[in-house]
C-alpha positions in Angstrom: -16.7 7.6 16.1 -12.8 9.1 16.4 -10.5 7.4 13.8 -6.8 7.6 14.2 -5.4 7.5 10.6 -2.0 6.5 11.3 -0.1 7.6 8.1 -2.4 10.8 7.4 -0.7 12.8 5.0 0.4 9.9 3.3 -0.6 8.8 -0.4 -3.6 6.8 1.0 -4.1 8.4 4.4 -4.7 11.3 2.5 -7.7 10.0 0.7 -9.1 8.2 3.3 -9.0 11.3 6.4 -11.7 13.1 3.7 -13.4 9.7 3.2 -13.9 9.3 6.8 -14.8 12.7 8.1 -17.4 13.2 4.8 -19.3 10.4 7.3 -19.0 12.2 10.1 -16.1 10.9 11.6 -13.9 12.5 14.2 -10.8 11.7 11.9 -6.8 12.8 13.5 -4.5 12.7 10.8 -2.1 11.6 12.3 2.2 11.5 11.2 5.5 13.0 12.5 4.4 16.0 10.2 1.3 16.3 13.2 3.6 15.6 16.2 2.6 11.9 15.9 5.7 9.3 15.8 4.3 6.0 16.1 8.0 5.0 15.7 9.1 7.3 19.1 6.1 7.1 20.4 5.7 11.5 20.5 2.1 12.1 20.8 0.6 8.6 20.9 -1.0 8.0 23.7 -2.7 11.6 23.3 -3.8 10.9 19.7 -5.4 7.9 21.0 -7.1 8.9 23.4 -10.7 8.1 23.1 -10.4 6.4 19.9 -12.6 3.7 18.7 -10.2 2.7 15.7 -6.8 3.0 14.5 -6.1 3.0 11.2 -2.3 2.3 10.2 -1.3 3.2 6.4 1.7 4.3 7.4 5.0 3.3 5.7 8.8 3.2 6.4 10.9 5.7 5.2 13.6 3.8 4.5 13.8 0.3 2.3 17.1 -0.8 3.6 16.7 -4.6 4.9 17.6 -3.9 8.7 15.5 -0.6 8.7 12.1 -1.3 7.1 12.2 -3.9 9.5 13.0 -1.9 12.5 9.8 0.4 10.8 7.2 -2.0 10.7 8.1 -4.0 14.0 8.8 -1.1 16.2 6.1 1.2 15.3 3.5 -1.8 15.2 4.4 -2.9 18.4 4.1 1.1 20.0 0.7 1.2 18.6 -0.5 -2.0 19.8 0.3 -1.2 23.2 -1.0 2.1 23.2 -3.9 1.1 21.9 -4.7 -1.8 24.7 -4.0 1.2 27.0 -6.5 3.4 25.2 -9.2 0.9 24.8 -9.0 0.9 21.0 -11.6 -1.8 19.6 -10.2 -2.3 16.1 -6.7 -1.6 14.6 -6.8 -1.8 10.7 -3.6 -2.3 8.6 -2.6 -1.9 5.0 -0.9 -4.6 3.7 0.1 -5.8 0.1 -1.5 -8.6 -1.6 0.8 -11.9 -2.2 3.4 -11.0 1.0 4.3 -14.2 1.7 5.2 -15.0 -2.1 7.7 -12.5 -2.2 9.8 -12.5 0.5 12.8 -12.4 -1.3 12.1 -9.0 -0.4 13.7 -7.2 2.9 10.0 -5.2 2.8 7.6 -8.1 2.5 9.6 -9.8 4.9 8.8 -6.8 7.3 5.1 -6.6 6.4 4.6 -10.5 7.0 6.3 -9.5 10.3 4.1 -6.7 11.0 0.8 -9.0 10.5 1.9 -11.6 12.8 2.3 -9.3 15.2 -1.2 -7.9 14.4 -2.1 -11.3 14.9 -1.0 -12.0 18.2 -2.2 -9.3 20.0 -5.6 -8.5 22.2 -6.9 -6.0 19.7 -9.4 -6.8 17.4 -8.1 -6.4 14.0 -8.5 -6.6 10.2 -5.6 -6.9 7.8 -6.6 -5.5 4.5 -4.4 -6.7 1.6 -4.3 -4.5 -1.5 -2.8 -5.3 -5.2 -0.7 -2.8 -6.8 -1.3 0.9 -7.4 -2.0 2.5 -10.6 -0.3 5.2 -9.4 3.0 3.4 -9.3 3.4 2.6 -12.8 5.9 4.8 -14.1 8.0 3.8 -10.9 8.0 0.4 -12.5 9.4 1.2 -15.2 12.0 3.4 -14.3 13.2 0.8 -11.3 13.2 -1.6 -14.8 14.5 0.8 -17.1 17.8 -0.4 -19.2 18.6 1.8 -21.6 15.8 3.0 -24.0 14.0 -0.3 -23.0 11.7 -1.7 -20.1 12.4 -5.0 -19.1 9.3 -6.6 -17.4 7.8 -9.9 -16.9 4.8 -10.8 -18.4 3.1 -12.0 -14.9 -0.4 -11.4 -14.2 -1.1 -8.1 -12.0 -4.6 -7.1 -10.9 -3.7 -3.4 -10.1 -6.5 -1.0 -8.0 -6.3 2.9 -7.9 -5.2 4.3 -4.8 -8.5 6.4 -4.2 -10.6 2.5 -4.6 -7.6 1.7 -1.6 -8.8 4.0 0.4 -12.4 3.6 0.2 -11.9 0.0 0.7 -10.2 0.2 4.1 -12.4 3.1 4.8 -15.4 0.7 4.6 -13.7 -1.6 7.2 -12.6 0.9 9.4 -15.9 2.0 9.8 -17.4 -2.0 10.4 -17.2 -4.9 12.9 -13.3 -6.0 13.2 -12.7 -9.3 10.7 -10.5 -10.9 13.0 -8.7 -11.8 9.6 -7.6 -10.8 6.6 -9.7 -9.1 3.4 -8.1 -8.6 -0.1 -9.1 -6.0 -2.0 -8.0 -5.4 -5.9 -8.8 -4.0 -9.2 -11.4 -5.2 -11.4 -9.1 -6.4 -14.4 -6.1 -8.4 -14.9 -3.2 -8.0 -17.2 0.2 -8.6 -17.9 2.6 -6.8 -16.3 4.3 -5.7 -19.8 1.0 -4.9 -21.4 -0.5 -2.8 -18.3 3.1 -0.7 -18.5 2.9 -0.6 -22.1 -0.4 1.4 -22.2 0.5 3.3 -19.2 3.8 4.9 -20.9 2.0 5.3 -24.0 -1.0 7.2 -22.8 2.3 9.3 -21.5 3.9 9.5 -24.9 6.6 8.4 -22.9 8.7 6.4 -25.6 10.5 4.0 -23.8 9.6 0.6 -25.6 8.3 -2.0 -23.1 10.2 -5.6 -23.3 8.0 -8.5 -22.2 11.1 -10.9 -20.8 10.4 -13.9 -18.4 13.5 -13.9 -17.0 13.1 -10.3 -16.2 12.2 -9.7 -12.3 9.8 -7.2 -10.4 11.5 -4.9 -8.2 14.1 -7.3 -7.6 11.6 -10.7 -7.1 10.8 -13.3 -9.3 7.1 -13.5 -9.6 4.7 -15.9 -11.8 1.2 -15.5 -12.6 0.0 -16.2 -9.1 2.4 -14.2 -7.3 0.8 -10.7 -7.6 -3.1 -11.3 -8.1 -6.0 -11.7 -5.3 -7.6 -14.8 -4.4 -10.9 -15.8 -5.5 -12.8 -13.9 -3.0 -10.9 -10.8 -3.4 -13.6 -8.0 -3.2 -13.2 -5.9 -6.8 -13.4 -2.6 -7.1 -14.7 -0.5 -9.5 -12.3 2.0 -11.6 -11.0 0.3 -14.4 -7.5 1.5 -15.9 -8.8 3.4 -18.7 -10.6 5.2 -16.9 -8.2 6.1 -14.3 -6.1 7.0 -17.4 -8.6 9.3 -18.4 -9.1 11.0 -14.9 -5.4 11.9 -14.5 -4.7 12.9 -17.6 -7.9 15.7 -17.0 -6.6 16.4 -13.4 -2.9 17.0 -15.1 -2.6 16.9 -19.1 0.8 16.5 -19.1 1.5 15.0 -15.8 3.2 11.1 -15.2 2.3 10.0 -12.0 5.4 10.0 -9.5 3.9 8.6 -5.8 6.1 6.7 -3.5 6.5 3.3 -4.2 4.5 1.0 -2.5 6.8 -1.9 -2.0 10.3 -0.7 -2.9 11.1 3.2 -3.5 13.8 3.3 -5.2 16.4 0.8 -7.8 19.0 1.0 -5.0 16.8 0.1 -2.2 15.0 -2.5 -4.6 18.7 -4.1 -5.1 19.5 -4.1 -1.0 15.8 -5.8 -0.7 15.8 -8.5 -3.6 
């Protein structure tokens, strides 16, 4: 089966391209780093030719409220339309768990936006909805960093590592289109405070976390529905301890510094929320 892995060198894509082709999938890797723009449309149609799936994990470079919208609408729209032309029987996206509660947010705005347009389309599609990322945990922090302290609020998260992301929507790719949506998360919940808490201090990073309801994330005001899975979520596996464990044997000394999944940056957080 070819796979187009739109967003291939990505944090995720980059997982899943190994995922899939350790099946025996013909797997293009696909991003502007490749000659693919799904944006400009440079090297679409080629990449697309013959493909049985796309895969989109792709993500926009830029958080500011007119532009990540542009992103997602644009480059969602190119693909659908090249893929109609190409015969492509499933496109799969990568969304983010609880959209639709935080639009306060210029980016969930745009990713609500880019699953309606999913939606409305001829091609057969699944949405797969991921929590948050271990991997973005010190980002966090620093976006809600004050001083020597870390103001958070203590709303429920059900976060998933990145590698358990990418085996998820590899396992859809790879199966009959939903014609829906799927959430996928992490097999424990905490508070946001506590999770960040024993993330810095596995880090020795001495920043002393804050548990503050009025306190917002990224920018949003969330509650303890606002960031964890539905009922029939499918869990994964890799529990935060032991995720701890792995990256701190991958790289003893190493905090985890990945793009951030919903907003990069404090400045782009403040245009968005």
């Amino acid at each position: 089966m070819k796979i187009v892995v739109i967003g291939g060198s990505g944090l995720i894509g980059s997982k899943l391209v190994p995922k899939l082709r350790e099946h025996g999938h013909e797997v293009i890797s696909a991003s502007p780093n490749s000659g693919v723009n799904s944006v400009t449309g440079e090297g679409l149609a080629e990449a697309l030719k013959g493909a049985s799936v796309v895969v989109d994990v792709s993500n926009a470079p830029s958080w500011e409220d007119s532009a990540v919208m542009e992103f997602f609408e644009i480059s969602t729209r190119n693909l659908l339309a090249q893929e109609a032309e190409a015969g492509v029987g499933h496109h799969v996206a990568l969304s983010v768990v609880g959209s639709e509660r935080m639009l306060e947010s210029a980016y969930f705005r745009a990713k609500i936006a880019q699953e309606n347009l999913i939606k409305s389309s001829s091609i057969p599609y699944s949405i797969v909805r991921a929590t948050q990322f271990f991997e973005f945990l010190k980002g966090i922090a620093d976006f809600s960093t004050d001083g020597n302290k870390v103001r958070l609020p203590p709303a429920l998260i059900q976060p998933m590592a990145a590698d358990d992301v990418a085996s998820a929507v590899g396992q859809i790719a790879v199966g009959s289109a939903v014609n829906g949506t799927v959430e996928v998360g992490g097999p424990e919940q905490f508070h946001l405070d506590e999770l960040v808490r024993r993330g810095l201090a596995a880090w020795k990073d001495p920043r002393e976390v804050v548990a503050d309801p009025n306190a917002r994330y990224y920018g949003i005001k969330v509650t303890d529905e606002t960031l964890i899975p539905s009922d029939g979520a499918r869990l994964s596996q890799t529990r935060f301890e032991t995720w701890l464990s792995q990256l701190a044997a991958q790289t003893p000394s190493a905090h985890p510094q990945p793009r951030a999944a919903a907003v990069e940056t404090k400045e782009s957080s403040k245009k968005a929320g």
